[in-house]
C-alpha positions in Angstrom: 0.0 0.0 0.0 1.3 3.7 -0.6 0.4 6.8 0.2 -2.7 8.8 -1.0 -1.2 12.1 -1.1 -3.3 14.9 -2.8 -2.5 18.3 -3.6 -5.6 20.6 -2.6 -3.9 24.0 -2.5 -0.1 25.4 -3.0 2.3 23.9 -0.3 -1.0 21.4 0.9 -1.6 18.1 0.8 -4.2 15.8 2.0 -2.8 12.7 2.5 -5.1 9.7 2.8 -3.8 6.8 5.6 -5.4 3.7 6.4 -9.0 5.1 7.4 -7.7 7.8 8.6 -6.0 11.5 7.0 -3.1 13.5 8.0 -2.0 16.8 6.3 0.9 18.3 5.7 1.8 21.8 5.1 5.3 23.2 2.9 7.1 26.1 2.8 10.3 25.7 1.0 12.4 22.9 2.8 10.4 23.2 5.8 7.0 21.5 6.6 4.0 20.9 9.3 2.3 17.6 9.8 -1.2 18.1 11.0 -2.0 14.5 12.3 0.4 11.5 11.9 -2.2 8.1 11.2 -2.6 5.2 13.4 0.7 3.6 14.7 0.4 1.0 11.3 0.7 4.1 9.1 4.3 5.0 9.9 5.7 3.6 6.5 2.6 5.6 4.8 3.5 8.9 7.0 7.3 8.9 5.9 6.4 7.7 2.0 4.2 11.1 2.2 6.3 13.3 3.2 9.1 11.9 0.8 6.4 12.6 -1.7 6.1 16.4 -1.4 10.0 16.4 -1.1 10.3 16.6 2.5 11.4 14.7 5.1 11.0 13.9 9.0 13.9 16.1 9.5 12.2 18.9 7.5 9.2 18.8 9.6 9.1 22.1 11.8 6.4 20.7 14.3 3.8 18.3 14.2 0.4 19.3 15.2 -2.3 17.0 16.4 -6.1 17.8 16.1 -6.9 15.7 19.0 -5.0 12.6 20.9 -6.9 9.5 19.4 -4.9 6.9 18.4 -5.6 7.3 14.8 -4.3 10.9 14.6 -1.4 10.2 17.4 0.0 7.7 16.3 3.7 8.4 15.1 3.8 11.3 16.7 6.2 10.4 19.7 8.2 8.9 17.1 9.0 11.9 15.3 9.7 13.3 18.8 11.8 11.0 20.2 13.7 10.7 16.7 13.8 13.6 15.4 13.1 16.4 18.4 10.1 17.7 16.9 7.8 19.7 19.2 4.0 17.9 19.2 1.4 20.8 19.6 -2.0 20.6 20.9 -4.7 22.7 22.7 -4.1 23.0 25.8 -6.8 20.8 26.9 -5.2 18.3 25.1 -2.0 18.0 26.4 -2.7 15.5 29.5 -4.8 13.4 26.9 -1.9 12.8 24.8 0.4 12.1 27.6 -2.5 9.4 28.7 -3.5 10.8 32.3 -6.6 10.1 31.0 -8.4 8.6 27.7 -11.2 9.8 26.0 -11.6 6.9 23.3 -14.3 4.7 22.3 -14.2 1.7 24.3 -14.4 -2.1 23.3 -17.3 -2.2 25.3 -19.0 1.0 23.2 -18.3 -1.1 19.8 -19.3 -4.5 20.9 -22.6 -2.5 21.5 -22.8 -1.2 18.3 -21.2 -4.4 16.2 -24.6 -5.0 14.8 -24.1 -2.2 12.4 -23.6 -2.2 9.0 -19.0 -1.7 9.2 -18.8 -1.4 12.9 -16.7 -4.9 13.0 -14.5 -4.4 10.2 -13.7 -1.1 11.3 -12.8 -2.5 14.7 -10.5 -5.6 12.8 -8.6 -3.0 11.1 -7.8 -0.5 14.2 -6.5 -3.2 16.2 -4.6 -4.4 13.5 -3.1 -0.9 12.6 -2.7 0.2 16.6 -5.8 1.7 17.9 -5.5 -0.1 21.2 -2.0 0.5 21.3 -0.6 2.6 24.0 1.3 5.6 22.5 1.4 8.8 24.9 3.7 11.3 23.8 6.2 12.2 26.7 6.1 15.6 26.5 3.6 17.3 24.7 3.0 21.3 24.7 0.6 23.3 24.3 0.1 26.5 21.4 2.6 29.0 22.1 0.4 31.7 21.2 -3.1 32.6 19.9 -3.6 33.4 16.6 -1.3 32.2 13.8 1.6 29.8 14.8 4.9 30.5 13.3 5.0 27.3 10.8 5.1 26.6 7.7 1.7 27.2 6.0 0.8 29.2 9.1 -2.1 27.6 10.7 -4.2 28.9 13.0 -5.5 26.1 15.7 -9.3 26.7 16.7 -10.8 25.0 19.5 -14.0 22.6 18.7 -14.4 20.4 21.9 -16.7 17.6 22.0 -15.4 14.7 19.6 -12.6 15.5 22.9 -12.1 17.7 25.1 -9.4 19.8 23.3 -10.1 18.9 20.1 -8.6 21.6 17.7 -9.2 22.4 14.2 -6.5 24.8 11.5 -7.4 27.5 9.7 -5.8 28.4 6.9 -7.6 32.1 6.3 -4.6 32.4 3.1 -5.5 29.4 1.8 -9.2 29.2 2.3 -8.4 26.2 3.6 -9.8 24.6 7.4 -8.5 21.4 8.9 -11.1 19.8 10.7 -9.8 16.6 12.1 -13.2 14.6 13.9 -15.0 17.6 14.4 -16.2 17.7 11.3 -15.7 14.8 8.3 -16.9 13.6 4.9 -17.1 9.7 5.5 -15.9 6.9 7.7 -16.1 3.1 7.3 -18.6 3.1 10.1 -21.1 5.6 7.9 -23.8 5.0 5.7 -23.8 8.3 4.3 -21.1 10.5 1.9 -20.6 14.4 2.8 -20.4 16.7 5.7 -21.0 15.0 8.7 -20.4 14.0 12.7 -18.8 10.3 13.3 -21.0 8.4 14.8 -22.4 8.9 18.8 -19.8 6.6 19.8 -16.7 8.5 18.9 -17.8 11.9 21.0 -16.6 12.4 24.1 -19.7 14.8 24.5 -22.0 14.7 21.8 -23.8 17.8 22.3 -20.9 20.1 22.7 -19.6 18.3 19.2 -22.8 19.7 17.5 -22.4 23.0 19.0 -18.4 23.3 17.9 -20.4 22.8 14.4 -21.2 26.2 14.7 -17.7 27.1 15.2 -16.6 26.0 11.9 -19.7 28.1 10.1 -17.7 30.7 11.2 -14.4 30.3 9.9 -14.3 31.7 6.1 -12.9 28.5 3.6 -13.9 26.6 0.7 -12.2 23.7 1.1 -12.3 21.5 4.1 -9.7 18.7 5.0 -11.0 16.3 7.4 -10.0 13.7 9.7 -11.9 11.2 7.8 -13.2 11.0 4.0 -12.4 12.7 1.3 -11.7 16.2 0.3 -14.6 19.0 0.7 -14.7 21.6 -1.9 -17.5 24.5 -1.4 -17.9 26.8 1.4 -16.9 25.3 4.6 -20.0 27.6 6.3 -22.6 25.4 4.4 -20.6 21.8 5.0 -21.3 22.9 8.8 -24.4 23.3 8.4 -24.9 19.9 6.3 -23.5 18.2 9.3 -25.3 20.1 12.2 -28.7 19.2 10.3 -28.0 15.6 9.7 -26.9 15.4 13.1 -30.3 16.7 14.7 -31.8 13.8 12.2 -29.8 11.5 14.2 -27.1 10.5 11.0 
């Protein structure tokens, strides 16, 4: 298998892991990672990045939407290996670290087995490291509000309730917003295609998930980037909305 890399705007690329996306951001030699894949995805992370002419040496910092294995999981590699600083909202931090764990139990998808991708879903994150225990040792927070001094200069916006200190990126340059699990386009567990919330199970807190929806209406952007799925192109205002109204139908 190789890595899905797409490239969505100048100096970004959506890069498409097993069942699960990453981004990464150029400027020059130098690049961010937004997200790093389950643990299994390490071979696909580095082929990526080798893809847009970069390297783990080149990456400036990686930052991570929220601390789920499938979006952590290389990232205290590239720390360890490499001394790259791993950013998160400050909420965040002690998640990463694993003082606590905000995840969808075995229990939660045994419950839900009976539907339609649930199981399969399930083989596969085991399989790629979804149970796996992968804290990063020493996680910090942003350094400042507003845009971080990175390539592609992101600007980290916080959505809680797929987690607690769930973060999106804006790109206002670009047009471009990030949106991790707070707001997607598919996932093996869904039955439907577009703009969307994961399943109940995945939220920490539902109802504040719904509510960060109206968050990301605000942030100006015609293509979206999310956590799961595929590319989003048209206003990122009206994909929230899609989501927050097929959310109070209970998709």
């Amino acid at each position: 298998m190789r890595a899905d890399v797409q490239q969505v705007a100048d100096g970004t690329y959506l890069v498409h892991g097993s069942n699960t996306n990453w981004v990464i951001l150029t400027e020059g030699d130098a690049a961010t990672l937004v997200d790093t894949g389950y643990p299994g995805d390490r071979r696909l992370l580095l082929d990526s990045l080798a893809a847009v002419g970069s390297s783990p040496e080149a990456v400036a910092a990686v930052l991570i939407t929220h601390a789920h294995n499938d979006h952590l999981g290389s990232a205290e590699h590239l720390r360890g290996t490499y001394g790259t600083p791993v950013q998160l909202h400050e909420a965040e931090v002690p998640h990463a670290r694993r003082e606590f764990l905000h995840q969808v139990s075995v229990g939660q998808v045994l419950r839900n087995g009976w539907r339609p991708g649930v199981l399969p879903w399930a083989v596969h994150a085991i399989r790629s490291g979804g149970t796996a225990h992968v804290p990063v040792t020493a996680p910090e927070p942003f350094p400042a509000e507003g845009p971080l001094d990175l390539p592609g200069r992101p600007v980290p916006v916080h959505t809680p309730g797929h987690t607690e200190g769930h973060a999106v990126f804006h790109l206002p340059h670009a047009g471009v917003v990030i949106s991790g699990d707070a707001l997607v386009t598919g996932h093996p567990t869904s039955r439907i295609e577009g703009p969307q919330l994961l399943p109940d199970m995945f939220h920490h807190e539902r109802a504040r998930a719904v509510a960060s929806l109206d968050v990301l209406e605000g942030l100006d952007g015609n293509v979206l980037l999310p956590g799961h799925g595929p590319v989003h192109r048209g206003p990122v205002r009206a994909a929230a909305q899609r989501a927050r109204e097929r959310a109070l139908q209970g998709r």
